[in-house]
TORKOL-4160 file (C-alpha; in steps of 0.2 Angstrom, whole numbers, padded with zeros to 4 digits, m for minus):
374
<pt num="1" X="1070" Y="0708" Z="0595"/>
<pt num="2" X="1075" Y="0706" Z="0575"/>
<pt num="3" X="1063" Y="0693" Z="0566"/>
<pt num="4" X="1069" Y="0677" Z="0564"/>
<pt num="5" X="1081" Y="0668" Z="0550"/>
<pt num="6" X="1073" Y="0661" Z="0536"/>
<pt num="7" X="1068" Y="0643" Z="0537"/>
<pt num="8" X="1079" Y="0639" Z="0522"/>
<pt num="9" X="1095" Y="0642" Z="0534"/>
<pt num="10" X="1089" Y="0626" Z="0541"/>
<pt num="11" X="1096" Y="0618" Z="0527"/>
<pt num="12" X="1114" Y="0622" Z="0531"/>
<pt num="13" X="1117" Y="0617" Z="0547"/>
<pt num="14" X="1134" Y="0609" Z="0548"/>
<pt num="15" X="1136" Y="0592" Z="0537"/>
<pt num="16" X="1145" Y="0577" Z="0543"/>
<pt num="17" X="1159" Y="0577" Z="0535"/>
<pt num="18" X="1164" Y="0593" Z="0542"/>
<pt num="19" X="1157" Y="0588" Z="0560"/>
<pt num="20" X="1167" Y="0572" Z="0556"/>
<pt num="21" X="1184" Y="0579" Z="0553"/>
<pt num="22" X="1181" Y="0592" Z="0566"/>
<pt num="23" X="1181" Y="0577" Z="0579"/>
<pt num="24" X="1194" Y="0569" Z="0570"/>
<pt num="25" X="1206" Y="0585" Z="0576"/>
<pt num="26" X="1196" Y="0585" Z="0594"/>
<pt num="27" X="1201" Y="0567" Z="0596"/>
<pt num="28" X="1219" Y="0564" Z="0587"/>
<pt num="29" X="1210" Y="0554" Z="0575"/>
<pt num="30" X="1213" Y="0549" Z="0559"/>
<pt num="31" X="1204" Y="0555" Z="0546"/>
<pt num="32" X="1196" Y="0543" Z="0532"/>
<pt num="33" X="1178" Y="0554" Z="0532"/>
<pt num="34" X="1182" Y="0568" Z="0522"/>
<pt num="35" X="1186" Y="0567" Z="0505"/>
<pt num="36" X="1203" Y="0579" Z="0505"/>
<pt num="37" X="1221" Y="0570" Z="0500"/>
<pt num="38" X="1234" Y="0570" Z="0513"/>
<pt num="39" X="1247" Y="0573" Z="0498"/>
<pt num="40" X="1251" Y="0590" Z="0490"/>
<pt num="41" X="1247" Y="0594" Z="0476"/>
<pt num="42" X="1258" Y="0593" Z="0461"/>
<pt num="43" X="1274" Y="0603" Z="0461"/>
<pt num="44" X="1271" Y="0610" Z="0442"/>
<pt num="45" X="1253" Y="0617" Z="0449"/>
<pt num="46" X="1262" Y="0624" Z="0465"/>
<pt num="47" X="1275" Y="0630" Z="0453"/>
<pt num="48" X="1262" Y="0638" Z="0442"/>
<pt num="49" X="1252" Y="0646" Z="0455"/>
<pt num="50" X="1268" Y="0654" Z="0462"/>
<pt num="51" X="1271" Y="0662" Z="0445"/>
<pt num="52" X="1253" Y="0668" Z="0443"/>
<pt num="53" X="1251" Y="0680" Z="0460"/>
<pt num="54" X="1256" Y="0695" Z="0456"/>
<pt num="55" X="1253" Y="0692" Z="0438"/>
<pt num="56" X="1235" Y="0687" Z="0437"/>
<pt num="57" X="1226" Y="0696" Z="0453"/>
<pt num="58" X="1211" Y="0706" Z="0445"/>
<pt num="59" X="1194" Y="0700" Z="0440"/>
<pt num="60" X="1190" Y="0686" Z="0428"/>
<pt num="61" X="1175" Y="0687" Z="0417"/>
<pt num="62" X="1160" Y="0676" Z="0428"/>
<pt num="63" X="1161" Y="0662" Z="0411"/>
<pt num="64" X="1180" Y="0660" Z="0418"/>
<pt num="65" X="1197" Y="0667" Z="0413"/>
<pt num="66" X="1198" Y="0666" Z="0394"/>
<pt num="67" X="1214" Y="0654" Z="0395"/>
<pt num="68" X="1206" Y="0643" Z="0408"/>
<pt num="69" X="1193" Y="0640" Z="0395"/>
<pt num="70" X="1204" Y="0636" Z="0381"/>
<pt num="71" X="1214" Y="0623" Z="0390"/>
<pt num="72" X="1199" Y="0614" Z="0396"/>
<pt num="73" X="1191" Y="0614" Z="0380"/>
<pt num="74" X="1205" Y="0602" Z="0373"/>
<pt num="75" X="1208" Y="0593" Z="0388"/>
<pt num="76" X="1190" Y="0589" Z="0386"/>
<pt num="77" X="1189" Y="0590" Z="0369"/>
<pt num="78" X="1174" Y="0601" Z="0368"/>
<pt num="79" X="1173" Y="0618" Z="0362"/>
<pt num="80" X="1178" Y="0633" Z="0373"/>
<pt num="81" X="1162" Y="0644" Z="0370"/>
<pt num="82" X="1154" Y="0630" Z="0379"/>
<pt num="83" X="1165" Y="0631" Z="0397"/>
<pt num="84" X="1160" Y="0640" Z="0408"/>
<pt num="85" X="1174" Y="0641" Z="0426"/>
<pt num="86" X="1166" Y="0640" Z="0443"/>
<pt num="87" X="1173" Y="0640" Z="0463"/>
<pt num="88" X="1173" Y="0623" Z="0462"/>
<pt num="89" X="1161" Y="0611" Z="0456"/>
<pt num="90" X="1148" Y="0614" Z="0471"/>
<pt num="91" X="1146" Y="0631" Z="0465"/>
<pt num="92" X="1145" Y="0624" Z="0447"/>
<pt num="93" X="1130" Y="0612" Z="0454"/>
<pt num="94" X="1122" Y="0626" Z="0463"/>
<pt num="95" X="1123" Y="0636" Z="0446"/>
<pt num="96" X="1114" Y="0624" Z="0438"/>
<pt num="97" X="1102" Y="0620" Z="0450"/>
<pt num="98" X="1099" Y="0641" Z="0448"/>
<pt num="99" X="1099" Y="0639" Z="0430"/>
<pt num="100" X="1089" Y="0621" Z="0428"/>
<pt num="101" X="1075" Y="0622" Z="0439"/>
<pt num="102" X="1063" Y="0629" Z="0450"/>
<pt num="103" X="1047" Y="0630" Z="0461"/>
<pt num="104" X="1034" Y="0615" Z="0455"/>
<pt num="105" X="1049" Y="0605" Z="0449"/>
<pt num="106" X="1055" Y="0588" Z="0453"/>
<pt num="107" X="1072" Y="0584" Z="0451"/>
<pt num="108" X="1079" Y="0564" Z="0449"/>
<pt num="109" X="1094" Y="0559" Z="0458"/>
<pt num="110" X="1100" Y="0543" Z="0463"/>
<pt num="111" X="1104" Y="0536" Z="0483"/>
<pt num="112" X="1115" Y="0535" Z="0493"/>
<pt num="113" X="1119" Y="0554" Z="0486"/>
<pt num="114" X="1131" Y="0566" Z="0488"/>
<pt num="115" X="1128" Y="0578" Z="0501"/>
<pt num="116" X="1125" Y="0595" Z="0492"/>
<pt num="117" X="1112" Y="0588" Z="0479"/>
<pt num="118" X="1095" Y="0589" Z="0489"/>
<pt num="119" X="1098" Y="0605" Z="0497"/>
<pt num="120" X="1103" Y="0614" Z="0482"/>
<pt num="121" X="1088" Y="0608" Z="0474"/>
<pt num="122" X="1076" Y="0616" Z="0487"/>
<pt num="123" X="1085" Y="0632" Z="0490"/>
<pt num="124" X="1080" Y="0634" Z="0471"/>
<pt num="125" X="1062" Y="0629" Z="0475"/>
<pt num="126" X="1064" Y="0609" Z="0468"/>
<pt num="127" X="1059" Y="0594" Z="0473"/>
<pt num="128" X="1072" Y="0581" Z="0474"/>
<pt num="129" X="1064" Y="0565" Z="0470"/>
<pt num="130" X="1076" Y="0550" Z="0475"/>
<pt num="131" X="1079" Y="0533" Z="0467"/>
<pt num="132" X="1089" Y="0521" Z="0478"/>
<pt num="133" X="1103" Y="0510" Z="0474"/>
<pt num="134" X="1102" Y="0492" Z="0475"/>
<pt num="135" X="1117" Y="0483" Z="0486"/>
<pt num="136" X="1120" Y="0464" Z="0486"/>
<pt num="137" X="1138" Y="0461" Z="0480"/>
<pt num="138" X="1140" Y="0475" Z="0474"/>
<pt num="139" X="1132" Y="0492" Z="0470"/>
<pt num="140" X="1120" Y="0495" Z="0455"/>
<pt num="141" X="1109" Y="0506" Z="0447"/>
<pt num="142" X="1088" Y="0502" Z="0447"/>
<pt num="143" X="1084" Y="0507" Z="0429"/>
<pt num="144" X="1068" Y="0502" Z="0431"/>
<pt num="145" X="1065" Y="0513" Z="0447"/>
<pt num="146" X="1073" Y="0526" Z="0437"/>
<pt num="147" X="1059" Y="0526" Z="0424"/>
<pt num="148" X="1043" Y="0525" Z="0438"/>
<pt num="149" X="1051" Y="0542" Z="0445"/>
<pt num="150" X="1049" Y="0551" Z="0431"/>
<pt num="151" X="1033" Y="0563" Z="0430"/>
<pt num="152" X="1027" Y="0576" Z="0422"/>
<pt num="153" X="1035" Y="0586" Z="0433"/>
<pt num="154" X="1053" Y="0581" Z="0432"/>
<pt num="155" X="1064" Y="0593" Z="0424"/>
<pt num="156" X="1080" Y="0585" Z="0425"/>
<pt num="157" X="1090" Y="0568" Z="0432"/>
<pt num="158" X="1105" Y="0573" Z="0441"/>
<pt num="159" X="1119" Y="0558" Z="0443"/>
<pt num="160" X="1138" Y="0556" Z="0447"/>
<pt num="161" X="1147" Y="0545" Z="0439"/>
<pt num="162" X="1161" Y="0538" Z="0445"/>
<pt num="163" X="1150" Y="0538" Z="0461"/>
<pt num="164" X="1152" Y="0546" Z="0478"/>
<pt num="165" X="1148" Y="0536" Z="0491"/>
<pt num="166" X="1148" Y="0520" Z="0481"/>
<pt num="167" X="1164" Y="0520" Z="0471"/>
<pt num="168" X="1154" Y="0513" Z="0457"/>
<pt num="169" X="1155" Y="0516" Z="0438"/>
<pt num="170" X="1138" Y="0517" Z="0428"/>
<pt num="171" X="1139" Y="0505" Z="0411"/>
<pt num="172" X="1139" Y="0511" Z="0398"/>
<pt num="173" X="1123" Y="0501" Z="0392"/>
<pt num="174" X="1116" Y="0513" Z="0408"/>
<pt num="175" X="1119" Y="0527" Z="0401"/>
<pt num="176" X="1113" Y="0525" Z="0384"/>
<pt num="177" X="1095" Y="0520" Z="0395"/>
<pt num="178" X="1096" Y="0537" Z="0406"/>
<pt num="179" X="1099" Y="0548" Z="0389"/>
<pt num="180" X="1084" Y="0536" Z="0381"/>
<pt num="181" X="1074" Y="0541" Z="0396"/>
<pt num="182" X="1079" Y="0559" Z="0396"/>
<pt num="183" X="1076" Y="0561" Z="0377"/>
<pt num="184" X="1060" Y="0553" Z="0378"/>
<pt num="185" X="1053" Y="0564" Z="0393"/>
<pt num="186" X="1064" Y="0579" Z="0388"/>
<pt num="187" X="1074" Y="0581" Z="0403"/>
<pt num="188" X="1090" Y="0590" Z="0405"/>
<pt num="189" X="1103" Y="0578" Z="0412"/>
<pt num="190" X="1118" Y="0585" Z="0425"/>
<pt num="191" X="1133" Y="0576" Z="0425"/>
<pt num="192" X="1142" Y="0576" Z="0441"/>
<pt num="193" X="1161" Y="0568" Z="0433"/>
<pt num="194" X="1170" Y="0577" Z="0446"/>
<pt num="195" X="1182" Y="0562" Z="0448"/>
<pt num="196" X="1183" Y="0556" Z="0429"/>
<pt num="197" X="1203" Y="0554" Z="0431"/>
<pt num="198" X="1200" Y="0544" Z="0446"/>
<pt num="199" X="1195" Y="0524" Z="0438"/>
<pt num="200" X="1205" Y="0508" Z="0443"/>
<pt num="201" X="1196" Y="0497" Z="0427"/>
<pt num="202" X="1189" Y="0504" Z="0409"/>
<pt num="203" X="1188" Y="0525" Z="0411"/>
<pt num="204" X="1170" Y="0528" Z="0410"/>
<pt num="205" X="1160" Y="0535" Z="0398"/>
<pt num="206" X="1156" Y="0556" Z="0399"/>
<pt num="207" X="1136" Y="0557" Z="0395"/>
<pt num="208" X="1140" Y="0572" Z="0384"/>
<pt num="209" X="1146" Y="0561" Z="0371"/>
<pt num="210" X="1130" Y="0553" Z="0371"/>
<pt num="211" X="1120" Y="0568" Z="0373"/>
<pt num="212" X="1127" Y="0583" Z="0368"/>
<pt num="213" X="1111" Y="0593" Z="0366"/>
<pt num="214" X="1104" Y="0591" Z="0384"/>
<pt num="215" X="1120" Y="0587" Z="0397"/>
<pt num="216" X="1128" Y="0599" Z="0408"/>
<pt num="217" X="1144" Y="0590" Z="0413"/>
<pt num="218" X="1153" Y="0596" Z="0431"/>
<pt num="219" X="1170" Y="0595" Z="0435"/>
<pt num="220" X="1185" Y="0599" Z="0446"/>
<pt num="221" X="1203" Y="0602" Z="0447"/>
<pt num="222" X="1205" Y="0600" Z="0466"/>
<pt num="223" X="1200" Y="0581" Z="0464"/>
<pt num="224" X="1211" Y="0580" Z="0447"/>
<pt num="225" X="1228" Y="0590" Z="0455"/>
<pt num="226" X="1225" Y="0585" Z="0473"/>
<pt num="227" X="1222" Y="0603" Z="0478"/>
<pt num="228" X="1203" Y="0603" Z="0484"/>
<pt num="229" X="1207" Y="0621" Z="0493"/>
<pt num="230" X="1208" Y="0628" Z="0476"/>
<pt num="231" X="1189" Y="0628" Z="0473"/>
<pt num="232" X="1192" Y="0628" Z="0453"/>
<pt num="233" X="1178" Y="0617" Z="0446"/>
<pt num="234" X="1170" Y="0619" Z="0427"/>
<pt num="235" X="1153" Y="0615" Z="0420"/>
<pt num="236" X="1152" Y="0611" Z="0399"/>
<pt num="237" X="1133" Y="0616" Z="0394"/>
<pt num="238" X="1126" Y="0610" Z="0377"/>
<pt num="239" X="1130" Y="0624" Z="0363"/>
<pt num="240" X="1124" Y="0641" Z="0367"/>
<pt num="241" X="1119" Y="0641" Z="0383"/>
<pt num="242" X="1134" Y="0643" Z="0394"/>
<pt num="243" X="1134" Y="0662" Z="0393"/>
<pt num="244" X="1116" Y="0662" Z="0403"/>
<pt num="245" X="1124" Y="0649" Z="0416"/>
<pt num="246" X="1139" Y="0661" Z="0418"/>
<pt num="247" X="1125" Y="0674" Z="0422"/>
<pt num="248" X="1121" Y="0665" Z="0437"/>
<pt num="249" X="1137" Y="0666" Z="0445"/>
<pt num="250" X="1136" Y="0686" Z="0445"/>
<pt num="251" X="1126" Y="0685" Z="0460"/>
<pt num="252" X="1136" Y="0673" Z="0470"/>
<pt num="253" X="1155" Y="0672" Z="0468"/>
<pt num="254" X="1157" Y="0682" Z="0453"/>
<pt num="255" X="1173" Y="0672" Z="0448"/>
<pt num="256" X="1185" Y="0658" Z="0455"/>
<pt num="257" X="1202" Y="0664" Z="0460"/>
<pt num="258" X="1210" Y="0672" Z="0446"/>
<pt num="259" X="1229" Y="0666" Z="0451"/>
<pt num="260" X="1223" Y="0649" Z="0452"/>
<pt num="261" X="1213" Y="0649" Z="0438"/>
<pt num="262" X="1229" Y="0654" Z="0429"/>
<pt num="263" X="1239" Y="0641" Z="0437"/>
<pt num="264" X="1227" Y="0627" Z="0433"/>
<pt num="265" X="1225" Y="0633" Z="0414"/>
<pt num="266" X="1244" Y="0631" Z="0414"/>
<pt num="267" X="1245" Y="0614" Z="0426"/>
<pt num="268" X="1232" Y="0605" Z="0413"/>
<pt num="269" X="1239" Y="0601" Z="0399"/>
<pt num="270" X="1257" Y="0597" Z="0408"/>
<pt num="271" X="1247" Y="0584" Z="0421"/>
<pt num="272" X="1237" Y="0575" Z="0403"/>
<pt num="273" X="1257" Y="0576" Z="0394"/>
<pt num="274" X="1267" Y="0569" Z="0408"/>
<pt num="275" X="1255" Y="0555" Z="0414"/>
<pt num="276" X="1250" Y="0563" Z="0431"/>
<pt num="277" X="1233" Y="0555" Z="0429"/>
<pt num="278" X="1240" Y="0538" Z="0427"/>
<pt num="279" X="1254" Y="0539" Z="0440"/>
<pt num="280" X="1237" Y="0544" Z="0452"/>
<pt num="281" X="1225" Y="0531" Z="0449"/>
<pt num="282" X="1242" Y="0519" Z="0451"/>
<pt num="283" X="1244" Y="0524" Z="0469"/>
<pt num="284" X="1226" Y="0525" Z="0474"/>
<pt num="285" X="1224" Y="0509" Z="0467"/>
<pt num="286" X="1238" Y="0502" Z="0479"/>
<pt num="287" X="1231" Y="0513" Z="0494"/>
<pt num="288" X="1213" Y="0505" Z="0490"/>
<pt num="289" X="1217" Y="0488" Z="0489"/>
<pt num="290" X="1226" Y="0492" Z="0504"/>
<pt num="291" X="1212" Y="0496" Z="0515"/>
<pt num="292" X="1202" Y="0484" Z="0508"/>
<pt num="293" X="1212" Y="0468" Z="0513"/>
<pt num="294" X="1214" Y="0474" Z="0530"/>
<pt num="295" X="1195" Y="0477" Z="0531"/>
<pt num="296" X="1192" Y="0461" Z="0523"/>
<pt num="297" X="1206" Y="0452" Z="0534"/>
<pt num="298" X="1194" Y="0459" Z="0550"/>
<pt num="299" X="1180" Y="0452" Z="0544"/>
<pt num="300" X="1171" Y="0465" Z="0536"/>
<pt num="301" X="1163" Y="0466" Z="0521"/>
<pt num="302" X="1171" Y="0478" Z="0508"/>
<pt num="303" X="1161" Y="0483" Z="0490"/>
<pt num="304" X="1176" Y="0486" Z="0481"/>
<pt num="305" X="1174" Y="0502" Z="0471"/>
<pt num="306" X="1177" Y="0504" Z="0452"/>
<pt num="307" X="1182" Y="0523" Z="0452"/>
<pt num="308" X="1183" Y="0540" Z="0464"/>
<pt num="309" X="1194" Y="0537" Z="0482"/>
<pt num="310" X="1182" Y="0530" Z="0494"/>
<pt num="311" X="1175" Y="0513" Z="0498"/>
<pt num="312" X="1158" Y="0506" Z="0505"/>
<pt num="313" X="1160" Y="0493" Z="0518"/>
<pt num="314" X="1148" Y="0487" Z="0533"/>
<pt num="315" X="1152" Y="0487" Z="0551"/>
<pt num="316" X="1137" Y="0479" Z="0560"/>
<pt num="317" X="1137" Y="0488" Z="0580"/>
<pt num="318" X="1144" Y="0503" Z="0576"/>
<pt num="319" X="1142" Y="0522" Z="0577"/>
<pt num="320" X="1153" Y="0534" Z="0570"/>
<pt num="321" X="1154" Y="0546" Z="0583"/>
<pt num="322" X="1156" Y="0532" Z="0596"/>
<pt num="323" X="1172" Y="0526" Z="0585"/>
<pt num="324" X="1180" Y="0542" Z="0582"/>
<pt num="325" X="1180" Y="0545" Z="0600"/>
<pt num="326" X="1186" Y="0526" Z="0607"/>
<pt num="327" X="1194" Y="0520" Z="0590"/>
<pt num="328" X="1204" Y="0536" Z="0586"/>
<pt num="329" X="1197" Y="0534" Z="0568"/>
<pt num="330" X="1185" Y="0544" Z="0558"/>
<pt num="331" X="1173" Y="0538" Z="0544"/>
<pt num="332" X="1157" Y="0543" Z="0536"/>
<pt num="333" X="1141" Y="0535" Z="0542"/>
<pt num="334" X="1129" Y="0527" Z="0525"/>
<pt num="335" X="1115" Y="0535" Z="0535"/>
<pt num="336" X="1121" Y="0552" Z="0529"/>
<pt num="337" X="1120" Y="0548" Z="0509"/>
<pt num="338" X="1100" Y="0543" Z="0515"/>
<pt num="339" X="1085" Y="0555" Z="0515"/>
<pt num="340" X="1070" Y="0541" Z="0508"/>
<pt num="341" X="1076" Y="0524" Z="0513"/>
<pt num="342" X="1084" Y="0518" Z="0526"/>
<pt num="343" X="1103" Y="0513" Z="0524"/>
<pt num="344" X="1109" Y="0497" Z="0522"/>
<pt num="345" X="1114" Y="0491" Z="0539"/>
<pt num="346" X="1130" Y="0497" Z="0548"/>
<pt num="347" X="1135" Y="0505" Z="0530"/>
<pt num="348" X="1149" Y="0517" Z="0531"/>
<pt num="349" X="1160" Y="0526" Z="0516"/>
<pt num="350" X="1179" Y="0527" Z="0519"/>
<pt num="351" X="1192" Y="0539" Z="0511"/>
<pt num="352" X="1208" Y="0529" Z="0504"/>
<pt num="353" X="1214" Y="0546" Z="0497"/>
<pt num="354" X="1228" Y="0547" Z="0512"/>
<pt num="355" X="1246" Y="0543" Z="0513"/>
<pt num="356" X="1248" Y="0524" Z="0515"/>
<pt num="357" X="1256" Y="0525" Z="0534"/>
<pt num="358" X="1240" Y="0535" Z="0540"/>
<pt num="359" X="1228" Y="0519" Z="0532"/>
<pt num="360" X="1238" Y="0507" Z="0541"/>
<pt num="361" X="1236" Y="0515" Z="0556"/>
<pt num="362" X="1221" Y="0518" Z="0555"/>
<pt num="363" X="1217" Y="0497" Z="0550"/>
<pt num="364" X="1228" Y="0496" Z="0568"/>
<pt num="365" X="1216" Y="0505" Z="0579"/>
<pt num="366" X="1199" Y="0498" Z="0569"/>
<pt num="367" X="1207" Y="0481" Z="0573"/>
<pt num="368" X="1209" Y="0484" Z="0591"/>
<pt num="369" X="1194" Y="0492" Z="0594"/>
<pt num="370" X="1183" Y="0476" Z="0584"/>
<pt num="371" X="1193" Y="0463" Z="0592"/>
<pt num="372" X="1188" Y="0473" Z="0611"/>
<pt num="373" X="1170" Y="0474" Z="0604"/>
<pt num="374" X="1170" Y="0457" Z="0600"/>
């Protein structure tokens, strides 16, 4: 009989969000666990894309196609030589992670966290270290936490700001700590800014502004242009260093899809010119506050995010997999952003990014099944 796997397959068994929308199909269900928007994307991206198969098919350099580059680079206002293109910003995270650190290494990242951030740092070797969140009212930051879990050890802090699960924003008096922190212990910083269009108040602060030198910033066109299938994502190093981060990428994907590549290098500048950005955080604003007065109008308590398109609320007595089945409705379970501590009590995250008919529905059968329960 052949040997065994190796143990570090353990750490990809399937995650929730795809066990939850897989259930979410078994059942008729509908879907407010995964993070993908029921709307299309774009029609200038669609348009684009079409015009780039059969044009743009071959190999792109691993550091991105060069016009890709370019048109991020004045979107973002950085320089081009330090883009580098990914197959979506999990591949930009686990290049880093690659890149960053290492066996012996402690890596600092806040929780609740996003799903991919503890086993990319131990198929690289790292330790993640976790500092939790505090919730009463509202979701915020322990800075002081922060500092104690910083060793000698600790090679980078690792943070997503506007925040997945929590919706949250970090100040911008928050940040200037973390860089004072990182600076002080000489720690690289990763920005996870994946929904940096996506903020319903002030739009918040990128850390590279405020630290240039030591931030790796990660982003994504499928949570921009509604096209998550895409897989286009970006990482901007500090000066000099994205050529080695591209490296990485030889030995994984090589390169993104060089169609869509094309059609996103051509779709940015036409979404920043034509206020896509603002038409978008218009209509998610509506479809949030939308779910959250028929939460709140049940009885639940809602925590009211500041950016991304998901909302923290608590539903006391319930399991997920019980109210996907019975309820017809599928949501992700705060135990899942929780490896340290234990999650607040009967926390769950919800998606708003779906058409406004498939949240009301889903508010109809939530408030069936609560009033049975009750």
């Amino acid at each position: 009989m052949p040997a065994g796997l190796h143990p570090r397959t353990h750490l990809s068994k399937e995650s929730i969000f795809s066990r939850m929308s897989r259930l979410a199909q078994q059942f008729g269900a509908v879907n407010l666990g995964q993070g993908f928007p029921s709307n299309p994307p774009p029609a200038f991206l669609l348009e684009a894309a079409r015009r780039a198969i059969g044009v743009v098919d071959q190999y792109t350099p691993p550091i991105g196609l060069p016009r890709l580059r370019e048109a991020l680079a004045e979107d973002l206002q950085v320089a081009p030589e330090n883009v580098v293109v990914t197959a979506g910003a999990t591949e930009a995270l686990h290049a880093l992670a690659e890149a960053l650190y290492g066996p012996g290494d402690e890596v600092v990242m806040f929780e609740p966290y996003f799903d991919v951030y503890i086993p990319q740092a131990r198929l690289a070797g790292a330790t993640p270290v976790l500092v939790p969140m505090r919730l009463e009212d509202r979701w915020q930051v322990d800075l002081s936490a922060l500092e104690a879990a910083i060793t000698p050890r600790t090679k980078a802090i690792l943070l997503n700001s506007p925040y997945n699960p929590t919706g949250s924003i970090f100040s911008h008096e928050d940040l200037e700590r973390i860089v004072a922190l990182a600076r002080q212990h000489d720690l690289w910083i990763v920005s996870d800014e994946v929904y940096d269009e996506l903020y319903f108040e002030e739009a918040p602060t990128p850390l590279r502004q405020l630290a240039p030198e030591r931030t790796f910033t990660v982003g994504s066109a499928g949570k921009r242009l509604e096209a998550t299938g895409y897989r286009v994502g970006w990482i901007v190093t500090p000066p000099a260093l994205a050529p080695l981060v591209a490296g990485m990428r030889q030995w994984s994907s090589f390169c993104s899809a060089a169609p869509l590549q094309a059609a996103v290098a051509e779709a940015l500048p036409v979404a920043r010119r034509e206020g896509f950005y603002s038409a978008l955080r218009s209509s998610y604003r509506s479809r949030r506050d939308l779910l959250a007065r028929g939460l709140e109008g049940m009885g639940i308590q809602v925590f009211l995010p500041q950016g991304t398109y998901f909302l923290t609320a608590k539903f006391p007595g319930i399991e997920a997999e019980t109210l996907v089945r019975e309820a017809r409705v599928a949501i992700i379970p705060g135990a899942a952003f929780y490896a340290d501590h234990p999650a607040p009590e009967g926390l769950f995250r919800l998606a708003f990014c779906k058409k406004p008919d498939e949240i009301e529905l889903a508010l109809e059968r939530l408030e069936r099944y609560i009033s049975v329960k009750r």
